[in-house]
C-alpha positions as CSV (number, residue, x, y, z in Angstrom):
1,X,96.9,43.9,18.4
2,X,95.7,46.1,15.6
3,X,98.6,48.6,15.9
4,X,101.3,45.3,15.9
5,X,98.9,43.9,12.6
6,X,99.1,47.4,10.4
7,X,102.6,48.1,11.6
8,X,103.4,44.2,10.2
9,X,101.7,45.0,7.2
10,X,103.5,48.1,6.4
11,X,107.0,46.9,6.8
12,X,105.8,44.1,4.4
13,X,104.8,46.1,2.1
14,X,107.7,48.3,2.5
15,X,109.9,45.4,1.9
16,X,110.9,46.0,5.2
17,X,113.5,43.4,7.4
18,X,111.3,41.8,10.1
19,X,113.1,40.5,13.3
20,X,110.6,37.8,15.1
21,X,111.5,37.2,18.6
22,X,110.1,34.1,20.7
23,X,109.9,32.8,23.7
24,X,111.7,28.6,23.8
25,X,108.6,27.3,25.3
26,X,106.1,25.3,23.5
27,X,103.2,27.9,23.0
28,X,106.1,30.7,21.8
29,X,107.4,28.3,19.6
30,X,104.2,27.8,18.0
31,X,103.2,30.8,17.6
32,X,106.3,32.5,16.5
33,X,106.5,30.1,13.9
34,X,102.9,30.5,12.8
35,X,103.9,34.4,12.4
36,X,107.6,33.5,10.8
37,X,105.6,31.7,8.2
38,X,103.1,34.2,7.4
39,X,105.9,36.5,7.0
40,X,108.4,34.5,4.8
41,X,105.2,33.8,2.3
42,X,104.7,37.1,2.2
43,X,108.6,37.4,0.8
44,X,109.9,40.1,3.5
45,X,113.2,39.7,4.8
46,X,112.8,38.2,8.4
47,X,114.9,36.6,10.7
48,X,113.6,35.0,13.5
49,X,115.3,35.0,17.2
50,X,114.3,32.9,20.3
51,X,115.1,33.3,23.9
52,X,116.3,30.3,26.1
53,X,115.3,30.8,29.9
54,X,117.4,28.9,32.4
């Protein structure tokens, strides 16, 4: 988790794009919006991607 947190960090302060990509279900919806959030506030370029499982 620290590696994915500084490497986060550096490609916002890099300015950076940031693809997000989460899983359809209701925890990886959650969460992936929880971190899509963090990173639009933190005006990054980001885009954000789910999976759908059949």
């Amino acid at each position: 988790m620290k590696e994915a947190v500084e490497r986060i960090n550096k490609a916002i302060e890099e300015q950076e794009s940031i693809v997000i990509f989460g899983d359809y279900d209701a925890d990886g919806v959650t969460s992936t919006s929880v971190l899509f959030t963090y990173i639009k506030r933190a005006v990054c370029d980001s885009r954000l991607l789910y999976s759908r499982s059949i």
